[in-house]
C-alpha positions as CSV (number, residue, x, y, z in Angstrom):
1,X,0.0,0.0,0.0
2,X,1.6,3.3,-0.6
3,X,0.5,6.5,0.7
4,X,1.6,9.6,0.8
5,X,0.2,10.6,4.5
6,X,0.0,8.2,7.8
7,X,-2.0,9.3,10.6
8,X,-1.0,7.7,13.9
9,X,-3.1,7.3,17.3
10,X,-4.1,5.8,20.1
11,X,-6.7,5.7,23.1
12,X,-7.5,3.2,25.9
13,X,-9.3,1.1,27.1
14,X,-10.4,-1.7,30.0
15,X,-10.0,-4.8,28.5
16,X,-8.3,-7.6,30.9
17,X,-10.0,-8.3,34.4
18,X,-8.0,-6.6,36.8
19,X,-5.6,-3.8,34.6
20,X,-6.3,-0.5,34.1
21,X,-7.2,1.2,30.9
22,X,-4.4,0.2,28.1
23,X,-3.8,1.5,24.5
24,X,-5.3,0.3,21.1
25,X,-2.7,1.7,18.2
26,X,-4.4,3.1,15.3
27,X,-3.0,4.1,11.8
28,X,-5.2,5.4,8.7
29,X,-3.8,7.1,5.6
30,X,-4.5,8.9,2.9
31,X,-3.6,6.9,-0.5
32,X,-1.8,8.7,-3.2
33,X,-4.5,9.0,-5.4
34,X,-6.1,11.3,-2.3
35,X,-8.1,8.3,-0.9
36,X,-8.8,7.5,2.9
37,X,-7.6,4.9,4.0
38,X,-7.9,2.3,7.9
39,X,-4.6,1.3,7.9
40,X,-4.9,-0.8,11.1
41,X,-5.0,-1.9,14.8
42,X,-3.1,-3.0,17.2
43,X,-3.5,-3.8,21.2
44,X,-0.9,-2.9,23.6
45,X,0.4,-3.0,27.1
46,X,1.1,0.6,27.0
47,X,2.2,2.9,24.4
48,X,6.0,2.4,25.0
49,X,8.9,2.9,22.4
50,X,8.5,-1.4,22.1
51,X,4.5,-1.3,21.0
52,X,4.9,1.1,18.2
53,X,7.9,-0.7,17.0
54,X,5.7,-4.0,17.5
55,X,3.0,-2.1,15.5
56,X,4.6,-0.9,12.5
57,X,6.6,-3.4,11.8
58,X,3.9,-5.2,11.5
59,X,2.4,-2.9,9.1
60,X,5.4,-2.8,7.1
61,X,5.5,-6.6,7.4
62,X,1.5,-6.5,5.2
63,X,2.8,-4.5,2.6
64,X,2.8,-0.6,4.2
65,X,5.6,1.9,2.4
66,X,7.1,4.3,3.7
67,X,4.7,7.7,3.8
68,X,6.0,10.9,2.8
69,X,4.8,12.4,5.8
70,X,3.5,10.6,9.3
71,X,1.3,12.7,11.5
72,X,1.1,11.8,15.8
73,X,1.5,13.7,18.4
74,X,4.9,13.6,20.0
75,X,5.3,10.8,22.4
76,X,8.6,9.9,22.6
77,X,7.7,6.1,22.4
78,X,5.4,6.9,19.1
79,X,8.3,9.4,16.9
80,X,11.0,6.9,18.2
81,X,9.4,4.2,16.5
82,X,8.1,6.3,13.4
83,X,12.1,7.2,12.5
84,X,12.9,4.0,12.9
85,X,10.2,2.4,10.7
86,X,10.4,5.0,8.4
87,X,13.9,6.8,8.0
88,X,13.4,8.7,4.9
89,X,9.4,10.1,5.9
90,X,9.8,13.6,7.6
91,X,6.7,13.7,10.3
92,X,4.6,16.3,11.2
93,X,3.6,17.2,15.4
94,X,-0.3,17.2,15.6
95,X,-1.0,20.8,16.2
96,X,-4.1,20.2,18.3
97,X,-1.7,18.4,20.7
98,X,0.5,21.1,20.9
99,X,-2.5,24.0,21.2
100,X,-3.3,22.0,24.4
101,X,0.1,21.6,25.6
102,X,0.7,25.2,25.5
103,X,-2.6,25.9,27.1
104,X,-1.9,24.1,30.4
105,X,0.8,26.5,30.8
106,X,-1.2,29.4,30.4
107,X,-3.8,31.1,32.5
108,X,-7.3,30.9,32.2
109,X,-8.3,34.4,31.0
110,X,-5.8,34.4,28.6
111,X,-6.7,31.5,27.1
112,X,-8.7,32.8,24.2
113,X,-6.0,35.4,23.2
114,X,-2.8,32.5,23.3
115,X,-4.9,30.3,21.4
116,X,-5.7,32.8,18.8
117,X,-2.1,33.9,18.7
118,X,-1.1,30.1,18.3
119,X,-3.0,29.3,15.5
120,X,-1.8,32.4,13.7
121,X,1.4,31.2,13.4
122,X,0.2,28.6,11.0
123,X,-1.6,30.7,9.0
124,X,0.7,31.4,6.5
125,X,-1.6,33.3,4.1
126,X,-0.6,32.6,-0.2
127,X,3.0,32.2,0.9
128,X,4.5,29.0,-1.3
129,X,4.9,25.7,0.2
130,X,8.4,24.9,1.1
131,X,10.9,27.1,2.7
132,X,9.2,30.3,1.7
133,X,6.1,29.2,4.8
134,X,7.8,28.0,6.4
135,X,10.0,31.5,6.9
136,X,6.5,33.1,7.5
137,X,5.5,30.9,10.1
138,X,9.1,31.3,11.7
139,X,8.3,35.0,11.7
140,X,5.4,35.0,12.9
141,X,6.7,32.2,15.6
142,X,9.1,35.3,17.0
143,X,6.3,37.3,17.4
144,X,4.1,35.4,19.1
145,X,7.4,34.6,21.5
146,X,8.1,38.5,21.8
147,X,4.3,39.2,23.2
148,X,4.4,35.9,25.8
149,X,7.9,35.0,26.7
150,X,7.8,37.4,29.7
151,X,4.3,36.3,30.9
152,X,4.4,32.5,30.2
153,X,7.9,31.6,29.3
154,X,7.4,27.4,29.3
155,X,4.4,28.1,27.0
156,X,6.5,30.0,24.3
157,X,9.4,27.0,24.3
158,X,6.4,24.7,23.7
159,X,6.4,26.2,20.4
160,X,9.6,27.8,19.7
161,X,11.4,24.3,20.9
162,X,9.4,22.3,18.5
163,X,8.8,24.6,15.9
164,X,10.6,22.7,13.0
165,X,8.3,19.6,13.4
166,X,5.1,22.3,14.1
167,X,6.2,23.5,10.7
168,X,6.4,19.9,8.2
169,X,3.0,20.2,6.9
170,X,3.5,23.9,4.8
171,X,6.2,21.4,2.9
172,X,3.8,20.0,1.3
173,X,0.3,21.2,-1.2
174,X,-1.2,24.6,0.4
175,X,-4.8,22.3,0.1
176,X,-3.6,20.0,2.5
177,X,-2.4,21.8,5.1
178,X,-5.7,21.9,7.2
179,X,-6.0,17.9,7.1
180,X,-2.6,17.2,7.6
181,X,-1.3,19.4,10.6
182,X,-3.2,17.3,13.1
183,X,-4.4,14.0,13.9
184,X,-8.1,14.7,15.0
185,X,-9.8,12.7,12.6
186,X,-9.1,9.6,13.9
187,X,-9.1,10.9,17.6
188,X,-12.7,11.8,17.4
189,X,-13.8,8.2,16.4
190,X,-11.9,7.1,18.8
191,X,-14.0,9.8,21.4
192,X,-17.5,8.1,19.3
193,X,-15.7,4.4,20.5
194,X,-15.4,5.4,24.3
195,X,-19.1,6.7,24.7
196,X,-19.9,3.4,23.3
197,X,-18.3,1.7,25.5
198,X,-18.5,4.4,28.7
199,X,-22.2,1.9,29.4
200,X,-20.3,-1.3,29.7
201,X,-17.0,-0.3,31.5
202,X,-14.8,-2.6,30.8
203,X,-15.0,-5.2,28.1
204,X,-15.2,-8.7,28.5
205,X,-11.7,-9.2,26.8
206,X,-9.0,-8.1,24.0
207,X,-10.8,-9.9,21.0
208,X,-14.3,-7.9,22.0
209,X,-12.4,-4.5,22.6
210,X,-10.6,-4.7,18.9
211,X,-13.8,-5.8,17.1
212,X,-15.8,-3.1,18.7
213,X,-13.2,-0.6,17.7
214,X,-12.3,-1.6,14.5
215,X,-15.9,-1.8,13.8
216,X,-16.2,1.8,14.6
217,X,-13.5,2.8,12.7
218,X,-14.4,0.6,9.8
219,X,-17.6,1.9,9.5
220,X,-16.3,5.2,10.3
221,X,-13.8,4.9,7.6
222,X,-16.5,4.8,4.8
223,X,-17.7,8.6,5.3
224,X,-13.9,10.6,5.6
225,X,-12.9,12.6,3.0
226,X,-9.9,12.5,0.5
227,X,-8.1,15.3,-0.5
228,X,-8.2,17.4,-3.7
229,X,-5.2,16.1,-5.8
230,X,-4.7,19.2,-8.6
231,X,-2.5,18.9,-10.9
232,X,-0.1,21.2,-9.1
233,X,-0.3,19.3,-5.8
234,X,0.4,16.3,-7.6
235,X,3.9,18.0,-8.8
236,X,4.9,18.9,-5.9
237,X,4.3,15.3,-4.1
238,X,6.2,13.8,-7.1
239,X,9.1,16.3,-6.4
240,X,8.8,15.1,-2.4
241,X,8.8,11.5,-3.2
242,X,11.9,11.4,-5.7
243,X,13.7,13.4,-2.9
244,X,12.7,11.8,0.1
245,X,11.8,8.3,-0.6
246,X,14.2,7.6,-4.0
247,X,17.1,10.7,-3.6
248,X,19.6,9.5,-6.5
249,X,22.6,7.2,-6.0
250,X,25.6,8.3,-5.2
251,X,26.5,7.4,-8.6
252,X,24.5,8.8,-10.4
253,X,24.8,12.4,-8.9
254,X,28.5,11.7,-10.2
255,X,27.3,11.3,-13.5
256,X,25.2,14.3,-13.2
257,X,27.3,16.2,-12.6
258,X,30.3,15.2,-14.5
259,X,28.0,15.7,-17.9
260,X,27.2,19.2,-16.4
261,X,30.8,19.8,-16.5
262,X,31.0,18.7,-19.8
């Protein structure tokens, strides 16, 4: 299966007598001809560097390339296992996670403004994709550190230390930027799959948890939306995938750039 984005999740559950709430891993995608996509499901103990690892090499194991771009948030365990699956994909840090992570730091009554102030950093207005918005959301990342530092210090380094992963998605086609900068999709079927379940407590057992929440999901699955592929987004993901995913051989930049010489 080859696809061009990988969205990556999880959320938990009560499923053996006795344990608390554990992890169900999650992956969905959107195809290279625009498509949505369940990838697949996995149980784990917890979401540890191990699980994910567990997880996608399984994936890769049933066929999965390598994306161009994975989207998670940014638990260690998760991005660990993402590089290692995938060496060549750059990945992108779910904005929504972030937004929240830079809220607990803030005060209440300044919520409204910091979140408003966040989001404009990403809003890059016609700049080009590449390094050109990524330079304005930079830019506007200084400013939004200039008007908070002083106030709420630990919520400006959530962005300014983490900016260059905040910043993967304007890389790629300006029309995808709004699906691709955060994992909610599959986060709010996972939110439909708990009030399901919220009745029952906990399940009578692994198999009955996965087939209720792949079910979801499945079913789920059928009513997301692609994305637009124009002929100028499909360019530019051509250009990423020759770069990223088959960059030329040694060799042959030799060649290259001994018949430029010539």
């Amino acid at each position: 299966m080859r696809l061009d984005y990988l969205f990556l999740d999880a959320s938990h559950f009560k499923m053996h007598p006795g344990a608390p709430a554990e992890p169900v891993l999650a992956a969905w995608g959107i195809t290279t001809d625009g498509k949505p996509v369940f990838v697949g499901l996995g149980p784990a103990a917890s979401e540890s560097t191990d699980a994910w690892d567990d997880f996608l090499s399984d994936l890769v194991g049933r066929g999965l390339g390598a994306p161009l771009l994975g989207i998670s948030d940014g638990a260690a365990g998760l991005t660990g296992a993402f590089d290692r699956a995938f060496p060549r994909s750059l990945r992108q840090r779910c904005l929504v996670h972030r937004a929240r992570n830079v809220l607990a730091k803030v005060a209440t009554h300044d919520h409204d403004e910091v979140r408003g102030d966040y989001w404009a950093i990403f809003d890059v207005g016609d700049a080009q994709p590449g390094d050109d918005a990524v330079g304005v959301a930079r830019a506007k990342a200084e400013a939004f550190a200039a008007k908070w530092c002083s106030r709420y210090p630990s919520a400006v380094a959530c962005v300014t230390s983490d900016l260059a992963s905040l910043t993967v998605h304007l890389r790629f086609p300006a029309e995808h930027w709004h699906r691709i900068r955060h994992s909610n999709l599959i986060e709010r079927t996972f939110g439909e799959t708990r009030r399901r379940t919220k009745v029952i407590g906990r399940l009578p057992g692994e198999a009955s948890c996965l087939s209720l929440v792949w079910a979801v999901l499945d079913r789920a699955s059928r009513g997301w939306r692609g994305l637009t592929m124009t002929p100028k987004a499909l360019r530019l993901l051509q250009d990423l995938h020759r770069q990223l995913l088959h960059p030329p051989a040694a060799e042959e930049v030799t060649n290259q750039t001994v018949t430029a010489a010539a």
